[in-house]
C-alpha positions as CSV (number, residue, x, y, z in Angstrom):
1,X,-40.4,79.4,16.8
2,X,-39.2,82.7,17.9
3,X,-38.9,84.3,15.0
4,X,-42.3,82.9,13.7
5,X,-43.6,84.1,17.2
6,X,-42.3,87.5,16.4
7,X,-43.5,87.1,12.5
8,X,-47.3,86.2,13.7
9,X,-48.3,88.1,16.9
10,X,-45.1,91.3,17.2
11,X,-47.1,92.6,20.4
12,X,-47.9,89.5,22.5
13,X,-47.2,89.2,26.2
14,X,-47.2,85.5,25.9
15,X,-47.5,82.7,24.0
16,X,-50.6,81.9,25.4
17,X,-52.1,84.9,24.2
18,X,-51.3,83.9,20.3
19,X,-53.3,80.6,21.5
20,X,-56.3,82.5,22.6
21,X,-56.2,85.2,19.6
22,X,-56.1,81.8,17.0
23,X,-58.6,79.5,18.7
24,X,-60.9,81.4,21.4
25,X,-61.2,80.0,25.5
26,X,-60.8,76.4,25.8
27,X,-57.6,76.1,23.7
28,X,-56.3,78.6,25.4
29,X,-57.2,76.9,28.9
30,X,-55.2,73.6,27.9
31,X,-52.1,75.3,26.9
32,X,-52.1,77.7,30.0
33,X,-52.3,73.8,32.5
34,X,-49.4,72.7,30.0
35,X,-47.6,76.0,30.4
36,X,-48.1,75.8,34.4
37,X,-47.0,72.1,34.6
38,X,-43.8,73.0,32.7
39,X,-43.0,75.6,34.8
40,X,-43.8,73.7,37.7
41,X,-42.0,70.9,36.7
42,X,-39.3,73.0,36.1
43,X,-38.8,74.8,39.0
44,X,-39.3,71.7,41.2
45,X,-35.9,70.0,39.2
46,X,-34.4,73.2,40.1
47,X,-35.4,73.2,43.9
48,X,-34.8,69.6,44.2
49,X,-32.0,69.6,42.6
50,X,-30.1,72.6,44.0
51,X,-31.7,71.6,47.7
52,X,-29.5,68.5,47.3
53,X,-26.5,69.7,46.7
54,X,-26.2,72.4,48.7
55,X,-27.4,69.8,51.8
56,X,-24.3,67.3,50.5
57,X,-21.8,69.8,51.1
58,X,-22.8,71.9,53.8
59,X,-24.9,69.6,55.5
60,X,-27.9,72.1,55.7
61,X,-31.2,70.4,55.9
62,X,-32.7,70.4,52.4
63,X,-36.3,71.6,53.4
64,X,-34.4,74.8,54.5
65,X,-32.4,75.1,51.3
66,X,-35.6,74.5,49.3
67,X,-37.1,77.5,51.1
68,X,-33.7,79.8,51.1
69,X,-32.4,79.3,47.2
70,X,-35.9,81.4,45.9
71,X,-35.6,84.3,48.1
72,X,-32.8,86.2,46.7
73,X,-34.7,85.4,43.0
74,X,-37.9,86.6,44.6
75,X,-36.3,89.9,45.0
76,X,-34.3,90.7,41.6
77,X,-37.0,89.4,40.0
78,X,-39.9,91.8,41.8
79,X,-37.2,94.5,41.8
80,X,-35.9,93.8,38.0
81,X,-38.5,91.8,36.0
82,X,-37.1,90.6,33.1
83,X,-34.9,93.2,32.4
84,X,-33.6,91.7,35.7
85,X,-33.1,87.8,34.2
86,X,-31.5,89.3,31.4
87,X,-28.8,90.6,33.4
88,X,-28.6,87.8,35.8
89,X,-28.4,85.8,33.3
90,X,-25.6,87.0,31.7
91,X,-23.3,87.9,35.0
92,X,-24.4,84.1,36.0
93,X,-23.8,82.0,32.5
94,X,-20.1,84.0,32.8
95,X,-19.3,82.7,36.4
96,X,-20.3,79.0,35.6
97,X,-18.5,79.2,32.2
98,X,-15.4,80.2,34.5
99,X,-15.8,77.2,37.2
100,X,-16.3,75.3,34.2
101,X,-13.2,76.1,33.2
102,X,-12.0,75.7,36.3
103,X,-13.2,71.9,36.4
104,X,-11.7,71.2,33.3
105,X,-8.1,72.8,32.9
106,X,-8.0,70.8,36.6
107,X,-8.8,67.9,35.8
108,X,-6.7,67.6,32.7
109,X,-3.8,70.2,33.2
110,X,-2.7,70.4,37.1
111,X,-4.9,68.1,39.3
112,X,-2.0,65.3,41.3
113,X,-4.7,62.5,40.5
114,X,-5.8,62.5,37.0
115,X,-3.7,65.7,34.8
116,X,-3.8,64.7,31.7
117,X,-6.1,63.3,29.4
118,X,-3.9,60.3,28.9
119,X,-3.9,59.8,32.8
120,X,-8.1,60.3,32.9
121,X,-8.1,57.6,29.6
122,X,-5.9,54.9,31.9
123,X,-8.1,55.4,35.0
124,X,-11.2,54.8,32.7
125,X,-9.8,51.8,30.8
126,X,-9.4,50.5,34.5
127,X,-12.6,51.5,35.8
128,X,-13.9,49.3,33.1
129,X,-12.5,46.4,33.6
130,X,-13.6,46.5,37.9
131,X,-17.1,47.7,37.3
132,X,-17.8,46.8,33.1
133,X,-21.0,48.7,32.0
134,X,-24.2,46.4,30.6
135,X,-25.2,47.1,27.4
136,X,-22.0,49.4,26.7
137,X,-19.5,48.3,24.0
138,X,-17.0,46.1,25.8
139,X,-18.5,47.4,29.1
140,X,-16.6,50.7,27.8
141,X,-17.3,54.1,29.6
142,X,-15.7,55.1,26.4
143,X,-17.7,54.5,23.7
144,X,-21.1,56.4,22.5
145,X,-22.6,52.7,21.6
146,X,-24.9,52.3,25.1
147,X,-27.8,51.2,25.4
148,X,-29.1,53.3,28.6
149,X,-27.2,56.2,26.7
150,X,-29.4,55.8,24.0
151,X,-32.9,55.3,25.8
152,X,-31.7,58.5,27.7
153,X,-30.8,60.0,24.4
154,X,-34.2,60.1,23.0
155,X,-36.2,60.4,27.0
156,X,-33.4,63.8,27.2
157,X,-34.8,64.8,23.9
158,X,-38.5,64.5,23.8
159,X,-38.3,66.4,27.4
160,X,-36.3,69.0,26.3
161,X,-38.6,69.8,23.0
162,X,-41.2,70.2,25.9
163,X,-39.4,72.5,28.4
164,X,-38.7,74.9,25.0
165,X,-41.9,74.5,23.5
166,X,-44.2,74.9,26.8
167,X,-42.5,77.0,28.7
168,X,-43.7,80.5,29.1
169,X,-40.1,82.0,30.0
170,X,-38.7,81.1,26.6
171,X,-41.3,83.1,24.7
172,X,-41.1,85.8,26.9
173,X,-37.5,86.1,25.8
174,X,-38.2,85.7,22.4
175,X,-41.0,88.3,22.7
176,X,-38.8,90.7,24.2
177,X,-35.9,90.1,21.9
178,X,-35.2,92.9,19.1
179,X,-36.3,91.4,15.7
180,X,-33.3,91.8,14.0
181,X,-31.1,90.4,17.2
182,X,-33.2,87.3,18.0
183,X,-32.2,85.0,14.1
184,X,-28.3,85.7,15.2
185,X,-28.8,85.5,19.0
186,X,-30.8,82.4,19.2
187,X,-28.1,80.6,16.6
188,X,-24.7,81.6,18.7
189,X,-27.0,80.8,21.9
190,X,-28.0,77.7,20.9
191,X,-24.3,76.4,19.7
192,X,-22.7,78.3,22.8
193,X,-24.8,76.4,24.9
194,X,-23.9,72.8,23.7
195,X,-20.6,73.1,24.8
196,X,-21.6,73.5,28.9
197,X,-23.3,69.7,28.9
198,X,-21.1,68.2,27.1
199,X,-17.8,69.7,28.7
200,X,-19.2,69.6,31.9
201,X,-20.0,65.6,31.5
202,X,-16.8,65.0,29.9
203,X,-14.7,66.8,32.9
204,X,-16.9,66.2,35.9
205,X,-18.6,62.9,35.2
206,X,-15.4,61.2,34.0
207,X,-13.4,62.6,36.7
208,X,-15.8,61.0,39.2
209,X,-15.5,57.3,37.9
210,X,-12.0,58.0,37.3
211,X,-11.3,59.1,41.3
212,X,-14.1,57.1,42.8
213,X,-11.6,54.3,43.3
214,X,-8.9,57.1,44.8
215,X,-9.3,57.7,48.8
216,X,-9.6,61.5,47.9
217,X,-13.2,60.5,46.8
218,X,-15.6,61.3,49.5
219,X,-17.8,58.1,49.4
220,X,-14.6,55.8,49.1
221,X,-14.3,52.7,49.7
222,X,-17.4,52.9,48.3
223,X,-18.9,53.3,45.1
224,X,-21.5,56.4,44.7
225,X,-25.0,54.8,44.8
226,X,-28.0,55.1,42.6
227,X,-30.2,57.3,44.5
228,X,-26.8,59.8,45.0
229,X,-26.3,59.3,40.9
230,X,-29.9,60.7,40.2
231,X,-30.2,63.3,43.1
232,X,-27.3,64.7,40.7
233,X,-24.4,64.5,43.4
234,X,-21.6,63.7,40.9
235,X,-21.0,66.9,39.9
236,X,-20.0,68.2,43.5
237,X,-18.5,64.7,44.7
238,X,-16.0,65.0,41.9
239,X,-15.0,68.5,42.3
240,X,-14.9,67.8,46.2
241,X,-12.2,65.2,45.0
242,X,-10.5,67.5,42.8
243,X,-10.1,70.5,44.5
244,X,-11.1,69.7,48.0
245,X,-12.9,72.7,49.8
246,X,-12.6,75.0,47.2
247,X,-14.0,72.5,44.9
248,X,-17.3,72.4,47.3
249,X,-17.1,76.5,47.5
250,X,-17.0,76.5,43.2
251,X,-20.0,74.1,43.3
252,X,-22.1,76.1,45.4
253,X,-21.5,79.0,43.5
254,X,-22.4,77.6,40.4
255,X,-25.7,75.6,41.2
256,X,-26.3,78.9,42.9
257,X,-25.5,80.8,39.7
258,X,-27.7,78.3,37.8
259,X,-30.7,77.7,40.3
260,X,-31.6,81.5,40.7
261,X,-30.9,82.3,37.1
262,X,-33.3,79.9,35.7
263,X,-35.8,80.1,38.7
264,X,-36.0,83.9,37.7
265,X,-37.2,82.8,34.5
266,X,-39.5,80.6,35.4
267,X,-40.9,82.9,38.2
268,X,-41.2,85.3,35.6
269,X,-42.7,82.7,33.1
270,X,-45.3,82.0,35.7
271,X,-46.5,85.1,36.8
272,X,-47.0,86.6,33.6
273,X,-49.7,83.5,32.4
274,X,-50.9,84.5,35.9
275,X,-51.4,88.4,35.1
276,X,-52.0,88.6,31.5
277,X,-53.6,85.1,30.5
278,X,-55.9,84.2,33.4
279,X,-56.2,87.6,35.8
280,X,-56.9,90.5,33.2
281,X,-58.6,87.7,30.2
282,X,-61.1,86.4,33.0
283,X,-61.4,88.5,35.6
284,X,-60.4,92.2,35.1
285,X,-59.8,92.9,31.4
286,X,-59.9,96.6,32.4
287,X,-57.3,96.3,34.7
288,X,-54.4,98.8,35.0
289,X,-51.2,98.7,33.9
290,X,-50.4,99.6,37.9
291,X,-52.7,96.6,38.7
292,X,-51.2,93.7,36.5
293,X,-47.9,94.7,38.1
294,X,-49.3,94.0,41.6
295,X,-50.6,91.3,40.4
296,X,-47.5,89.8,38.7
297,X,-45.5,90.7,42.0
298,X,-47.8,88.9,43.8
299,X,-47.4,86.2,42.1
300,X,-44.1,85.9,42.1
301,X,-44.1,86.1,46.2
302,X,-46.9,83.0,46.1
303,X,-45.8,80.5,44.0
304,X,-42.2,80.8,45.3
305,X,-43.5,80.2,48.8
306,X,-45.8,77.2,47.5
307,X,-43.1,75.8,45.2
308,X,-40.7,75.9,47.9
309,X,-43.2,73.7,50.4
310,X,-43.9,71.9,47.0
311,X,-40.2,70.6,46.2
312,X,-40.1,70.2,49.9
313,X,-42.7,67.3,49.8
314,X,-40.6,66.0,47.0
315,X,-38.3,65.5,49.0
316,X,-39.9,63.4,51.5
317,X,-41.2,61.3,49.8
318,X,-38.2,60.3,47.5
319,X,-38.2,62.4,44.3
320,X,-35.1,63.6,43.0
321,X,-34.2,65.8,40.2
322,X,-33.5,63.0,37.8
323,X,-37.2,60.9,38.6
324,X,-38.5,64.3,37.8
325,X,-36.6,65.1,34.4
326,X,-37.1,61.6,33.3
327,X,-41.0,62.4,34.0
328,X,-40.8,65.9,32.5
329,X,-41.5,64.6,28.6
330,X,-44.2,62.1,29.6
331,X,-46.3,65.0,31.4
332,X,-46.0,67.9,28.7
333,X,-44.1,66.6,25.6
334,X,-48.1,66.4,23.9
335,X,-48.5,70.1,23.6
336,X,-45.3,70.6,21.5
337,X,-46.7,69.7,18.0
338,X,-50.0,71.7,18.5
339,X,-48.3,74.7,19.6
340,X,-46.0,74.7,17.1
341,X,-48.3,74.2,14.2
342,X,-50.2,77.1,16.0
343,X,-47.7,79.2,14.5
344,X,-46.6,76.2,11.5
345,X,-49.7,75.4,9.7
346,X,-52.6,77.4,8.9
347,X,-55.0,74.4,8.6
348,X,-54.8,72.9,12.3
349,X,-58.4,73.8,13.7
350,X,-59.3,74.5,17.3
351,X,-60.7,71.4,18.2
352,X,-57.0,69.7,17.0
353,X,-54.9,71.9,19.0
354,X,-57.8,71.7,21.7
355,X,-58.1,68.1,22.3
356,X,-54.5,66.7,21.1
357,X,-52.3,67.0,23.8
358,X,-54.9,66.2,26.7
359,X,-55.3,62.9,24.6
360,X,-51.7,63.0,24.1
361,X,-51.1,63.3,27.9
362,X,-54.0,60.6,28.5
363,X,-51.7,58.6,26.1
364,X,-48.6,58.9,27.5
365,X,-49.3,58.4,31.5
366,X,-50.8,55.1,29.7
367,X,-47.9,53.6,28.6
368,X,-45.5,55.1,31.2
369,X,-47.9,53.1,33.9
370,X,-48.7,49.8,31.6
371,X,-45.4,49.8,31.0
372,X,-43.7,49.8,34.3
373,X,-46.4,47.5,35.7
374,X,-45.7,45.2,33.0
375,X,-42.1,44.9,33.2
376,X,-42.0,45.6,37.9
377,X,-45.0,44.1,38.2
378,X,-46.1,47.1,40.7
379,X,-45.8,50.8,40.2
380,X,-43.3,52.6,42.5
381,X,-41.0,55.4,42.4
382,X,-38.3,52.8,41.7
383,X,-40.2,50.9,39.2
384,X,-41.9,54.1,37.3
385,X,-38.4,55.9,37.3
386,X,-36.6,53.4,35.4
387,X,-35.9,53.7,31.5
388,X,-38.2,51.5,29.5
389,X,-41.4,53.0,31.3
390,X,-40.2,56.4,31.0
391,X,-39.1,56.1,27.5
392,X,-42.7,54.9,26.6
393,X,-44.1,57.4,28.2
394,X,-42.1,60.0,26.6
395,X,-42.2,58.9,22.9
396,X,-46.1,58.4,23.5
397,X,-46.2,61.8,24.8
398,X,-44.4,63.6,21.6
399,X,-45.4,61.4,19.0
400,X,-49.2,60.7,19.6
401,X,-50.6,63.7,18.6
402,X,-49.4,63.0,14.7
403,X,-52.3,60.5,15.0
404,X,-54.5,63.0,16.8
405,X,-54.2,66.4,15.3
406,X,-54.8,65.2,11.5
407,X,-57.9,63.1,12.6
408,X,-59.5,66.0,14.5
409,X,-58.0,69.1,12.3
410,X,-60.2,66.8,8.3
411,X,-62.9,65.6,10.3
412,X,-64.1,68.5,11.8
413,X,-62.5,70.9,9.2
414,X,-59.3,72.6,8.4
415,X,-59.0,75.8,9.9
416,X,-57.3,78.2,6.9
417,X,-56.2,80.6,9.8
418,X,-55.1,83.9,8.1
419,X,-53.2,85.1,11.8
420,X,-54.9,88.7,11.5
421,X,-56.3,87.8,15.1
422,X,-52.9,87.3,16.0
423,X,-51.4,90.5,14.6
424,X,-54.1,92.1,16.3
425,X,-53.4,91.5,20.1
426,X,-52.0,94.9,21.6
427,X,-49.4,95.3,24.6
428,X,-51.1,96.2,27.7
429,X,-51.6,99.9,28.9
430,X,-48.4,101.6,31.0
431,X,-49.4,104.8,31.4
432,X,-50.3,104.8,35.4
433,X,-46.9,103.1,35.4
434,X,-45.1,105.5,33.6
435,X,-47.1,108.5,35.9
436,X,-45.7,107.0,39.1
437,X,-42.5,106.7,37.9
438,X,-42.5,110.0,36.4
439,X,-41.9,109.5,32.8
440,X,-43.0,110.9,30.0
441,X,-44.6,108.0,27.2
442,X,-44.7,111.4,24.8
443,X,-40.8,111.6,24.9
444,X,-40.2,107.9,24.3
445,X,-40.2,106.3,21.3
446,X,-42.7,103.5,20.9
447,X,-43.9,104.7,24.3
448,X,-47.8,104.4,23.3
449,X,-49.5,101.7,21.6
450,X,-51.5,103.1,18.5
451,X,-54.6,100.0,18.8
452,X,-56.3,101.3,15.7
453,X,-53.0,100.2,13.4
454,X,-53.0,96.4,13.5
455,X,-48.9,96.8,12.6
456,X,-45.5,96.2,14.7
457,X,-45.8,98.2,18.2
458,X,-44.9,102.0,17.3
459,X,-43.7,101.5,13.4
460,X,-45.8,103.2,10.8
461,X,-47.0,101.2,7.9
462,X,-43.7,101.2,5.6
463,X,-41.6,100.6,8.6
464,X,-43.7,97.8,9.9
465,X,-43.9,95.5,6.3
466,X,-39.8,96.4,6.5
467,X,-39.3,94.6,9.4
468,X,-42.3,91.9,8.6
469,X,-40.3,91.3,5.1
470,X,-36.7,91.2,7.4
471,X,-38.6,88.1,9.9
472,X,-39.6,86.3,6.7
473,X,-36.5,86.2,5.6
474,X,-35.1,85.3,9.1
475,X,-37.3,82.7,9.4
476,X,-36.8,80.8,6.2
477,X,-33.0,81.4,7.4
478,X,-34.2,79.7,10.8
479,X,-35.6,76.4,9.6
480,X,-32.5,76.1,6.9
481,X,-30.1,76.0,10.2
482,X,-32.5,74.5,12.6
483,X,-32.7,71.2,10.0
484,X,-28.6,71.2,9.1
485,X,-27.9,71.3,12.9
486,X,-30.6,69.1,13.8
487,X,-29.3,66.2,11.2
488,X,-25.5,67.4,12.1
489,X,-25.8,67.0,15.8
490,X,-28.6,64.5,16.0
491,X,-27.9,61.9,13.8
492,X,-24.3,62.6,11.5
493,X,-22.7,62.7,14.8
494,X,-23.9,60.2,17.3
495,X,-25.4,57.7,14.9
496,X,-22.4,56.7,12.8
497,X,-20.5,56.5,16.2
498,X,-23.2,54.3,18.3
499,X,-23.8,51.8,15.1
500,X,-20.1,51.0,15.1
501,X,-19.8,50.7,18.7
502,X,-16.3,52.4,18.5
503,X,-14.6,53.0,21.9
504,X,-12.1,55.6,22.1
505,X,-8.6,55.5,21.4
506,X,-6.4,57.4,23.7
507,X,-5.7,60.0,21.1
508,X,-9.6,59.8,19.9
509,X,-10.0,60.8,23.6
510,X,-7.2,63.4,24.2
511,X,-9.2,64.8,21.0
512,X,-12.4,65.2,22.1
513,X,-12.0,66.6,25.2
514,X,-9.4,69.8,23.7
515,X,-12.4,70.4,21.4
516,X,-14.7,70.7,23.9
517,X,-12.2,73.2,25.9
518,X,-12.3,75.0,22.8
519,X,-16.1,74.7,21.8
520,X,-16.3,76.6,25.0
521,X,-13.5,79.4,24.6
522,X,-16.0,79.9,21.5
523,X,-18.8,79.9,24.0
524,X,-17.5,82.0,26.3
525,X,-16.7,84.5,23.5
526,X,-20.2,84.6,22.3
527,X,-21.9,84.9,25.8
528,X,-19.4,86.7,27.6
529,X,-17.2,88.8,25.7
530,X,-19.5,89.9,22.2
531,X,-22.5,91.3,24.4
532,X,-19.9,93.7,26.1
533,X,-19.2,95.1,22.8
534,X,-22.4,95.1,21.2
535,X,-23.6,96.5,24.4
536,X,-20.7,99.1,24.6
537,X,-22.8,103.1,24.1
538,X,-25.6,101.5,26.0
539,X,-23.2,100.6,28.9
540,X,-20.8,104.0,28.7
541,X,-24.0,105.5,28.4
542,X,-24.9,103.7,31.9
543,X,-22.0,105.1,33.7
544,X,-22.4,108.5,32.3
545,X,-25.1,108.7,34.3
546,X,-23.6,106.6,37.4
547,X,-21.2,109.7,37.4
548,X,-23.5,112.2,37.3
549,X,-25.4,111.2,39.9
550,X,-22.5,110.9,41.9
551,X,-21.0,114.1,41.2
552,X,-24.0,115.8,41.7
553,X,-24.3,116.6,37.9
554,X,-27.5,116.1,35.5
555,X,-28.2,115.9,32.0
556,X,-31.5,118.0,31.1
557,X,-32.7,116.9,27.4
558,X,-35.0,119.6,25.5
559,X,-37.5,118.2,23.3
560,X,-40.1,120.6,22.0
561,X,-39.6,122.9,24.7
562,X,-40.0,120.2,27.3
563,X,-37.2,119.2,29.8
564,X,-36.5,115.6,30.1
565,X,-34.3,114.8,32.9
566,X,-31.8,112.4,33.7
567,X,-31.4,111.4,30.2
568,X,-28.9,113.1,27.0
569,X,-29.0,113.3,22.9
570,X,-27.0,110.1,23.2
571,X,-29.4,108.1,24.8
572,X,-32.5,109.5,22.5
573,X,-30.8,108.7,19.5
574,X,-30.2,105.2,20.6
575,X,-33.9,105.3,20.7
576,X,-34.0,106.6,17.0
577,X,-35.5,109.9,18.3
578,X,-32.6,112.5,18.1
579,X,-34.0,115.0,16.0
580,X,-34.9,118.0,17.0
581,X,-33.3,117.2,20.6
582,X,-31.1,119.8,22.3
583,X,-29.1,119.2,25.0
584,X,-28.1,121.5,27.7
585,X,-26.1,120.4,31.0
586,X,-26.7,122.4,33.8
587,X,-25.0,122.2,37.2
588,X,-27.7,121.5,40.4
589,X,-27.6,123.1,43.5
């Protein structure tokens, strides 16, 4: 989807944007409530969720860690914008990849309780035989045959295709991604990410039923009830057994380093479909590039002060992070076929991509509801949160609109969209930016938008059908991988291992968990250590500049008789713009 974003529409803000380009105003008004209810679903699972655990271990009252997590975010992000999440992103993704590490070499190298994987496999074994799991092979925690596994399998699933395929901040990081980085980046991503789930499951859910029976676990003698289980408190009550206080300190740190990292995104995600998609399209189209800035700060500041009192209410009345993520599918999961084929299929018309996933949704609260009532007899939280509702819901949600979108797309008419509409839309203009912040767009490459040359932003002609011919390659690259993976990790894997109801040998065991330590040595590679190299001019370039300004030193570059400062020949040619650049270093007073 990235790289067919990229492909379609090189100069959109957001995805929304491509929507209204293809299929005029009301289209794009039904994608921009799905976009806002992911991101508000989001967020809230991150409040909630964060909230939670930081009032388990420090005993802070969660209404005021729903209101303190977003104001440091607030700030970067105002301060940084995206550029901003990009960096958090990457100083936070290395922290939790260390107290991952952390967790794990604990738990089976050097903790007094557990090790060993042989020690964590003997505590397991035994857990099983006190506390035997329904509808698990031999009431095994060891085994991939279960039957809640699997409904939470396909619920985890059909969410997840909505939070990627709805959510705003995921384009916008596509969108901003160089064309020739985002094929290779979204790959080693995508596989670099697996490994944090699954490692962090295998060490810290594991531990926890391993311990929960030790008097080092803090809820001993007893057992760590439901409501604790989905608030998402076995994370921190297992390191808390592990590592004591400095297992609680680690915690914090990383549902900090997650919580703010993610929130940026999603304040980001929310306040650009604010500016760009409904502020400038329906009420000031004319608006500055100084304007939509206030605007998006704005933004920012309001919805993190109403999401704060939103999770908040959550709270009180009994919604936790894992009612909400079981939910998250059932409420958008119907947009993610239309929006894809937006970019997919030429024939979907606008009354398919219009009317599908409000049906869709219609669909999908209708068997989540029938369902629970059916089966509770009354609709609760307790009775709507549980798996059979929820997985009705959520296969409703994604799958209904097959029936829908062909219906609507023959009888009213295939489309035949030839996206010239969507290779039309043109960045917004930064010049007042650029004035206040004295810069000069002439100097900078790509620093003006040309809106007569319907081509990629600030290549000529033979440049732009390079790079179009590169995307088309890199997407039919895209789909080959995303279908091997999908099949690889999706069915090759699981399904051979849940139909035979196998349950771990100790070796099988000791086995999987050194692969994932290593899966996420390979992680840690690609996320941590490769963008430090591929980064390397840009960052000596940084501290060049650091340096001067702290010796009192400047670089002035010369271009056409016209000083730049504060930049060098370095930095323009990183920007393809060397020639004809002379640099002269002069000392200031």
């Amino acid at each position: 989807m990235a790289i067919e974003l990229k492909r379609r529409a090189p100069n959109a803000h957001t995805f929304l944007e491509v929507i209204r380009a293809r299929y005029g105003v009301y289209a794009h008004l039904v994608f921009t409530v799905f976009g806002l209810m992911t991101n508000i679903l989001v967020t809230a699972m991150l409040l909630t969720g964060g909230s939670a655990v930081v009032t388990a271990l420090t005993g802070m009252p969660t209404p005021a860690a729903c209101f303190l997590l977003p104001v440091g975010v607030v700030l970067y992000t105002i301060f940084g914008g995206l550029k901003a999440t990009f960096l958090t992103d990457y100083v936070h993704t290395v922290m939790i990849l260390i107290i991952i590490f952390v967790f794990a070499f604990t738990a089976y190298a050097t903790n007094v309780n557990l090790g060993s994987a042989s020690n964590v496999y003997d505590l397991l074994t035994q857990a099983a035989k006190a506390h035997p799991v329904s509808g698990n092979a031999e009431g095994s925690y060891l085994t991939m045959q279960s039957k809640e596994g699997a409904i939470f399998f396909v619920i985890n699933i059909v969410g997840n295709f909505g939070t990627v395929f709805c959510d705003n901040g995921y384009y916008n990081k596509a969108i901003a991604a160089s064309p020739v980085h985002a094929l290779p980046g979204y790959v080693m991503g995508g596989l670099s990410w697996f490994a944090i789930p699954w490692l962090a499951a295998t060490t810290m859910g594991l531990a926890a039923l391993a311990l929960e029976s030790n008097p080092v676990f803090p809820t001993y003698p007893l057992r760590m009830s439901d409501a604790d289980v989905t608030a998402g408190l076995v994370l921190p009550n297992a390191a808390v057994a592990m590592l004591g206080q400095g297992g609680a300190g680690a915690t914090l740190l990383l549902i900090f380093m997650a919580v703010t990292s993610a929130s940026s995104a999603e304040f980001i995600a929310v306040s650009s479909i604010f500016t760009y998609d409904i502020y400038q399209t329906y009420f000031d189209p004319d608006a500055s590039g100084k304007r939509l800035i206030y605007m998006a700060h704005s933004c920012v500041i309001t919805y993190a002060v109403l999401h704060a009192g939103f999770s908040t209410g959550l709270y009180y009345i009994g919604i936790s992070i894992g009612y909400l993520y079981l939910m998250m599918g059932v409420i958008i999961s119907s947009a993610v076929l239309p929006a894809t084929l937006t970019l997919m299929w030429s024939k979907q018309n606008a009354i398919a991509a219009t009317a599908s996933p409000v049906l869709g949704l219609v669909s999908s609260l209708t068997a989540w509801l029938i369902t629970a009532q059916k089966e509770f007899g009354n609709l609760s939280v307790a009775s709507t949160g549980s798996n059979n509702p929820m997985l009705a819901g959520n296969v409703t949600a994604l799958l209904s609109p097959l029936l829908y979108i062909p219906i609507l797309t023959y009888a009213f008419g295939p489309q035949n969209y030839d996206y010239k509409s969507m290779a039309m839309i043109r960045l917004a203009d930064d010049t007042p930016i650029a004035r206040s912040a004295s810069v000069d767009l002439e100097a900078i490459p790509d620093g003006h938008v040309i809106a007569s040359n319907p081509t990629i932003m600030g290549l000529n002609p033979e440049e732009s059908a390079k790079e179009t011919a590169m995307l088309s390659r890199a997407s039919i690259i895209a789909k080959s991988l995303t279908a091997i993976m999908t099949i690889a990790l999706l069915v090759l894997w699981p399904m051979p291992m849940y139909g035979s109801g196998y349950v771990f040998s100790k070796q099988f065991f000791t086995g999987w968990v050194s692969m994932g330590i290593l899966w996420l040595f390979c992680s840690a590679g690609a996320v941590g250590v490769y963008p430090l190299w591929e980064g390397r001019h840009s960052i000596a370039h940084t501290f060049r500049g650091i340096r001067r300004d702290l010796t009192g030193r400047k670089e002035v570059v010369v271009q056409g008789g016209n000083p730049l400062v504060g930049d060098d020949s370095e930095g323009c040619e990183h920007m393809g713009n060397a020639k004809g650049v002379e640099k002269v270093s002069e000392k200031t007073e």
